[in-house]
FIBA-757123 format. One line per 3 residues: their letters; for each residue x negated, y negated, z of N, C-alpha, C. Coordinates in Angstrom, 3 decimals, always signed. Example, Ala and Ser with C-alpha at 12.3 -4.5 7.8 and 13.67 -1.06 7.14 Angstrom:
2
AS = -13.190,+5.690,+7.800,-12.300,+4.500,+7.800,-13.200,+3.300,+7.800  -12.850,+2.250,+7.080,-13.670,+1.060,+7.140,-12.900,-0.030,+7.870
END
This chain:
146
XXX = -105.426,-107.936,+121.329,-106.305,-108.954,+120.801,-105.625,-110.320,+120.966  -106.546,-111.227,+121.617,-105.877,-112.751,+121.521,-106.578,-113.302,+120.253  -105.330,-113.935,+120.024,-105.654,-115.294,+119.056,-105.895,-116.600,+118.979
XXX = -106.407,-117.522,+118.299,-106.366,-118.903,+118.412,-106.172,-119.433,+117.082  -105.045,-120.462,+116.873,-104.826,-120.740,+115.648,-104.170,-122.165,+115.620  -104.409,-123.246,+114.691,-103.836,-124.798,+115.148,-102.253,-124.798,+114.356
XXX = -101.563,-125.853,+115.363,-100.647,-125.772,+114.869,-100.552,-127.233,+114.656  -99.832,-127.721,+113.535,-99.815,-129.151,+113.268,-98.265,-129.501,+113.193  -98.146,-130.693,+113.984,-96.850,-131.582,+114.097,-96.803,-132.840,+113.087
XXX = -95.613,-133.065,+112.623,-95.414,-133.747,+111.544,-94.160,-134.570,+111.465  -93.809,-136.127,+111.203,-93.514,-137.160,+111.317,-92.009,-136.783,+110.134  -91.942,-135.663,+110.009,-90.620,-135.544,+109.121,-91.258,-134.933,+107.333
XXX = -92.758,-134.748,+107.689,-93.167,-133.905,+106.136,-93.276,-132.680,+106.173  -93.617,-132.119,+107.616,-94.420,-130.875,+107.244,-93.932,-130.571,+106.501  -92.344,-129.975,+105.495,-92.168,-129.142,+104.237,-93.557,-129.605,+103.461
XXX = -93.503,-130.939,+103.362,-94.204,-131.190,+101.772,-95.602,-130.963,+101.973  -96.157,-130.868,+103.260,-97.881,-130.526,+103.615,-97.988,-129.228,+103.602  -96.952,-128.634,+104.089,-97.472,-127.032,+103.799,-96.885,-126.123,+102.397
XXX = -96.386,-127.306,+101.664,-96.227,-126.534,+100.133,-97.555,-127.439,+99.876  -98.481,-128.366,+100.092,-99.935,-128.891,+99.513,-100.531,-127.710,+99.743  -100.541,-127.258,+101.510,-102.025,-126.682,+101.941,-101.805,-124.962,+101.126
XXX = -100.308,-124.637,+100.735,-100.237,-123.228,+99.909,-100.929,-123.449,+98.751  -100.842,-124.968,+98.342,-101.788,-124.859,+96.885,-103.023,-124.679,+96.825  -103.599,-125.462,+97.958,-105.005,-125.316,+98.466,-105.510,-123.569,+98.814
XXX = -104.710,-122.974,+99.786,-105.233,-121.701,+100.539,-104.493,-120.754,+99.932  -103.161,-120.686,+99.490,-102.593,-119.435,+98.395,-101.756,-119.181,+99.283  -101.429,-117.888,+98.822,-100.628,-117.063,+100.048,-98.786,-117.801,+100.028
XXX = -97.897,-117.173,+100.855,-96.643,-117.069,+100.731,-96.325,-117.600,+102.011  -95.743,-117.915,+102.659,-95.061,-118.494,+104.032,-94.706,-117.236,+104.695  -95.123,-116.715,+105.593,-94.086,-115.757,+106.756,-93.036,-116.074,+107.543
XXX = -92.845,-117.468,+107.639,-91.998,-117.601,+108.339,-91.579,-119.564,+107.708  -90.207,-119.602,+107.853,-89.950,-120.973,+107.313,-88.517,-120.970,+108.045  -88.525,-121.423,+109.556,-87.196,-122.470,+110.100,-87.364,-123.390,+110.281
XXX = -85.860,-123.684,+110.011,-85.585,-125.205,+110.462,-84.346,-125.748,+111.642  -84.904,-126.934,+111.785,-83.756,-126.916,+113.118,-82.478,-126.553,+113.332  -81.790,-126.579,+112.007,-80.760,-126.159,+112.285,-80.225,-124.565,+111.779
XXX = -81.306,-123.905,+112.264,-81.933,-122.657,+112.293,-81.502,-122.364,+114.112  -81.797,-123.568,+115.415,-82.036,-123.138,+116.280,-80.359,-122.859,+117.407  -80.249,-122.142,+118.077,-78.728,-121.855,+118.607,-78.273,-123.181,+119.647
XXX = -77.065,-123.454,+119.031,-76.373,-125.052,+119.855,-76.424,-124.948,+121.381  -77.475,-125.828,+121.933,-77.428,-125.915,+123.241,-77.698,-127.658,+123.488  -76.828,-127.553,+124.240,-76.406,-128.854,+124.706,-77.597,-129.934,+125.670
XXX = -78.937,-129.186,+125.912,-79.535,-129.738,+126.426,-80.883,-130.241,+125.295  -80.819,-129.541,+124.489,-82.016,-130.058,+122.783,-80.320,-129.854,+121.871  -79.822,-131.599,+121.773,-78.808,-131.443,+120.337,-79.667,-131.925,+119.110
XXX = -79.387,-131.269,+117.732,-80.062,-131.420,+116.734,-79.022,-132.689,+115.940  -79.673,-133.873,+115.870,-79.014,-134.733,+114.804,-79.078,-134.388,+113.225  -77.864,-134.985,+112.153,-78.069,-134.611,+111.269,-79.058,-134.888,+110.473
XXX = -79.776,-136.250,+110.754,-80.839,-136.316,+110.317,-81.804,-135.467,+110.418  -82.262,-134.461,+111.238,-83.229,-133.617,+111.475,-82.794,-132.315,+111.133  -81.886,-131.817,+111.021,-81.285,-130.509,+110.616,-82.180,-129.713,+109.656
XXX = -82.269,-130.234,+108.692,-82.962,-129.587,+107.434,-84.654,-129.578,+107.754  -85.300,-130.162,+108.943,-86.396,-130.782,+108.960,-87.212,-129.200,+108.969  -88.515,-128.903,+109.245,-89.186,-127.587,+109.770,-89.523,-127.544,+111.068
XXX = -88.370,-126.431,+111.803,-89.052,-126.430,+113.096,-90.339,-125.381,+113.659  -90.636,-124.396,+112.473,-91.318,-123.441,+112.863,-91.718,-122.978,+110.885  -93.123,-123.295,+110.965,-93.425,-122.394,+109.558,-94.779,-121.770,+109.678
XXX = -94.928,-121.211,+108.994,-96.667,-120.701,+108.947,-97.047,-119.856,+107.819  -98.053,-120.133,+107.450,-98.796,-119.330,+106.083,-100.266,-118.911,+106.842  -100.551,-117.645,+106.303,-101.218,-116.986,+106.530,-102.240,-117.549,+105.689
XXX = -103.877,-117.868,+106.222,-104.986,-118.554,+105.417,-105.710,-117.041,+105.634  -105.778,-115.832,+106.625,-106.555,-114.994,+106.239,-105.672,-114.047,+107.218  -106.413,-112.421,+107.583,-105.836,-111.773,+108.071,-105.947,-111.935,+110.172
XXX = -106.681,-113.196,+110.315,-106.786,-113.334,+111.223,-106.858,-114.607,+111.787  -106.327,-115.689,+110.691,-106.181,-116.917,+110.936,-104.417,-117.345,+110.073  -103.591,-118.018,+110.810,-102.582,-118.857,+110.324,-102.419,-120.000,+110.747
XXX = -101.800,-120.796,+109.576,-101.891,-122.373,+109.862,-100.402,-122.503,+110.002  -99.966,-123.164,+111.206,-98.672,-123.175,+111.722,-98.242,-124.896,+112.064  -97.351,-125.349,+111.752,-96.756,-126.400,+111.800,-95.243,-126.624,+111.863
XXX = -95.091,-127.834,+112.550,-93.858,-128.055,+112.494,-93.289,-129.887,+112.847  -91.910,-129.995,+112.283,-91.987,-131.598,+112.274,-91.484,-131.671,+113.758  -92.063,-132.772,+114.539,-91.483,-133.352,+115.373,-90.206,-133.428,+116.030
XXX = -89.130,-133.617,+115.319,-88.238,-133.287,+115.243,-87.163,-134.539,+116.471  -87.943,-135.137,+115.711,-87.860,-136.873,+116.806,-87.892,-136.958,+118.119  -88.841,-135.953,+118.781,-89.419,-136.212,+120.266,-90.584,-137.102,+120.091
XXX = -90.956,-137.889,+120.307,-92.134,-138.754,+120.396,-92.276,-139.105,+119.158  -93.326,-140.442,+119.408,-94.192,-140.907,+117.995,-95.259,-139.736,+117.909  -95.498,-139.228,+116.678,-96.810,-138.587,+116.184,-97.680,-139.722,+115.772
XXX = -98.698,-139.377,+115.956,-99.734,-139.937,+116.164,-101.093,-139.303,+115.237  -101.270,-139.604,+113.838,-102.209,-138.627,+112.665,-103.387,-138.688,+113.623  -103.890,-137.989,+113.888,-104.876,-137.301,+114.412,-105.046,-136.647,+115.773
XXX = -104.056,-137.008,+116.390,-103.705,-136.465,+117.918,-102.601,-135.126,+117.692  -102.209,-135.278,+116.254,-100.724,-134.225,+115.791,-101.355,-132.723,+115.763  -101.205,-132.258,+117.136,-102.047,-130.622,+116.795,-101.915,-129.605,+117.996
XXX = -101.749,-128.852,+118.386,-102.050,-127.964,+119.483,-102.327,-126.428,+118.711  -103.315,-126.787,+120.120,-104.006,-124.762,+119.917,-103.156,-123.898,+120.191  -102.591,-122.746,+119.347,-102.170,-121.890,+119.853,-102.392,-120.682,+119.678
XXX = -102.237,-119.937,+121.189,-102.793,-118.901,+121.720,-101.667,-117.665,+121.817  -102.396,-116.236,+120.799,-101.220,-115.487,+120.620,-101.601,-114.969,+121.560  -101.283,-113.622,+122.983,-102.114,-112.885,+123.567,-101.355,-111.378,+123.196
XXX = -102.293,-110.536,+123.841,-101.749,-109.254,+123.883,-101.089,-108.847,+125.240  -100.591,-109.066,+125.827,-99.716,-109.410,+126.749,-99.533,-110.294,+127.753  -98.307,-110.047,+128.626,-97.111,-111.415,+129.448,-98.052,-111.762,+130.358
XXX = -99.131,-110.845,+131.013,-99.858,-111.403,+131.642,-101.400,-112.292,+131.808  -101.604,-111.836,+130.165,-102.588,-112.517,+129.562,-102.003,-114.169,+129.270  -100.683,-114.304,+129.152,-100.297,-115.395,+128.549,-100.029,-116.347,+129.739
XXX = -99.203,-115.624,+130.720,-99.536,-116.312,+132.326,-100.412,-116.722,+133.080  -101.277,-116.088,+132.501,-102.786,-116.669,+132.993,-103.181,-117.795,+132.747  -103.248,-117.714,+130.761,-103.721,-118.943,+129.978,-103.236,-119.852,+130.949
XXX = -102.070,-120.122,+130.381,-100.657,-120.847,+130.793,-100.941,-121.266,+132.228  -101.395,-120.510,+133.337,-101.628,-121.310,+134.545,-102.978,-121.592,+134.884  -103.955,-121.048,+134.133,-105.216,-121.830,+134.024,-105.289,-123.008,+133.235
XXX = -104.821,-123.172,+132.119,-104.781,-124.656,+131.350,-104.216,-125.763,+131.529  -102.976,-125.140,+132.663,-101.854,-126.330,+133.297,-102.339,-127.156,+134.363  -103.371,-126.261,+135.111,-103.781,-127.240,+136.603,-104.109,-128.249,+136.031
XXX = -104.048,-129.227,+136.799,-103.996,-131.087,+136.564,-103.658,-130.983,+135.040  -102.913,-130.507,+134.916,-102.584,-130.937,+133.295,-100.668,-131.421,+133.889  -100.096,-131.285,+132.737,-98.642,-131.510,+132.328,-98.050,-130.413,+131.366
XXX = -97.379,-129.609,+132.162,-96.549,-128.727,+131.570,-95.340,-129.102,+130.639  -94.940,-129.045,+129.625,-94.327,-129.439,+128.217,-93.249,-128.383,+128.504  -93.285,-127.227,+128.412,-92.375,-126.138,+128.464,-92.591,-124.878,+129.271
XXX = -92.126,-124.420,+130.538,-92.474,-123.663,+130.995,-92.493,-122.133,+130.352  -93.303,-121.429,+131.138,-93.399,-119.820,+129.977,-91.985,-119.379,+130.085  -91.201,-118.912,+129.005,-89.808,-118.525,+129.591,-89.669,-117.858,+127.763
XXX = -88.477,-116.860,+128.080,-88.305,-115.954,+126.999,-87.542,-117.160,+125.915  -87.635,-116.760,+124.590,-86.904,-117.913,+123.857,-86.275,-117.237,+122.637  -85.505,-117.728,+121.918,-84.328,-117.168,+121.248,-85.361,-116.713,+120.234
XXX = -85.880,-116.716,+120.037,-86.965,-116.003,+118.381,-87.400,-114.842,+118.661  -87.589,-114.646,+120.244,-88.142,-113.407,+120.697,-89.506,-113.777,+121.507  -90.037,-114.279,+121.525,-91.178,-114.860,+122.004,-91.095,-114.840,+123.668
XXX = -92.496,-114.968,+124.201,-92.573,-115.481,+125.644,-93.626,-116.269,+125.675  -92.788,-117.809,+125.609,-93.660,-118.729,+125.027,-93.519,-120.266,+126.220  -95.107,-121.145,+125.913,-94.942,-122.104,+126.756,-95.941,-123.014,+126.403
XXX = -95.343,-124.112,+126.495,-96.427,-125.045,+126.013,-96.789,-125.841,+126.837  -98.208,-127.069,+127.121,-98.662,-127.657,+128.064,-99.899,-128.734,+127.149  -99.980,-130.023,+128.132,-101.233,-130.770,+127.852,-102.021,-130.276,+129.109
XXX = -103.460,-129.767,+128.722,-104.295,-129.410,+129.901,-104.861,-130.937,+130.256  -105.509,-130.404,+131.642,-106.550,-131.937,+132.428,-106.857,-133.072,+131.433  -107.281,-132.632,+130.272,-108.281,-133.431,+129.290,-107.625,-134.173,+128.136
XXX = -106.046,-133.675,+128.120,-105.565,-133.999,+127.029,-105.338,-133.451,+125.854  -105.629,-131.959,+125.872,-105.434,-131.179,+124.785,-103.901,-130.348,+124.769  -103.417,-130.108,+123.973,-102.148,-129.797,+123.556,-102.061,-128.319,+123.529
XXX = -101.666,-127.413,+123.964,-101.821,-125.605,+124.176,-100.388,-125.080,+123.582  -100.224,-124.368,+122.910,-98.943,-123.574,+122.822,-99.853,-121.725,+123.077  -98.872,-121.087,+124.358,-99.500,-119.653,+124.641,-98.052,-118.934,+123.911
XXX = -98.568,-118.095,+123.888,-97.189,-116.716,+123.007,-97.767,-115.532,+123.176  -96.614,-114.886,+123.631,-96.810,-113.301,+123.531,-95.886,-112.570,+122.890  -95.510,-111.938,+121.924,-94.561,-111.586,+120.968,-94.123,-110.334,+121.730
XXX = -92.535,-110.073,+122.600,-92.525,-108.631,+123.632,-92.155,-107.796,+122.557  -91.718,-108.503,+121.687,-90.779,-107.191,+120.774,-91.553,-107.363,+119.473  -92.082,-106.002,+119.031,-92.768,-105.823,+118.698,-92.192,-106.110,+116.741
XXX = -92.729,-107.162,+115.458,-92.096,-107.722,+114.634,-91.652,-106.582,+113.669  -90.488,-106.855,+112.769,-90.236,-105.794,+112.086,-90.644,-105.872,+111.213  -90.788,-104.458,+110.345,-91.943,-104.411,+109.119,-90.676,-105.270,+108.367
XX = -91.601,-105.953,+106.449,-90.902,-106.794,+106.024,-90.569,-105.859,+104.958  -89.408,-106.161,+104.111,-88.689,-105.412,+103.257,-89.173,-105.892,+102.013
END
């Protein structure tokens, strides 16, 4: 089954918007990193200012929708209302290669599809029009939670 779910970028709050939108929609966080969560590579260095920031969170709004965000993490100006990309879970590498090279023509590729330290096979892109895409395919399958 594919998914579609928005993910929102944030100017150095998301913590404090997605402890609002838990008050609003309920529910617990599944997932809460932060940058200095991510492994030291010399080509993305994390300043100390951003360390503590959120690079990856999400709360579950139903069993088939999550609201996923994360701060910026001082690549670009955000921009409130442009701050967003769709993202697309698939059920497999080749469903996600597809997206991924159907949404890219005349677009601008952001991150090519490539395996990434969380586990993911993930890639992000602005298509033709200007819309913002994150595709994912999860290979390893998540572990139940304790």
């Amino acid at each position: 089954m594919t998914t579609l779910n928005t993910y929102l970028i944030f100017d150095g709050n998301c913590e404090n918007a997605f402890n609002f939108y838990r008050t609003v929609f309920g529910g617990e966080f599944d997932h809460v990193g932060r940058f200095s969560d991510m492994p030291d590579d010399p080509r993305y260095p994390i300043s100390d200012e951003i360390r503590n920031q959120i690079m990856h969170i999400s709360l579950p709004i139903s069993k088939d929708c999550i609201l996923m965000g994360s701060d910026s993490g001082g690549k670009g100006e955000v921009i409130v209302g442009t701050n967003f990309s769709i993202s697309i879970t698939t059920d497999s590498k080749a469903n996600a290669d597809s997206f991924f090279d159907k949404l890219s023509t005349n677009g601008k590729v952001t991150m090519p599809m490539e395996k990434t330290f969380w586990g993911d096979y993930f890639g992000m892109l602005t298509d033709r029009f200007g819309v913002n895409w994150m595709i994912s395919f999860a290979e390893e399958a998540p572990q139940a939670k304790k």
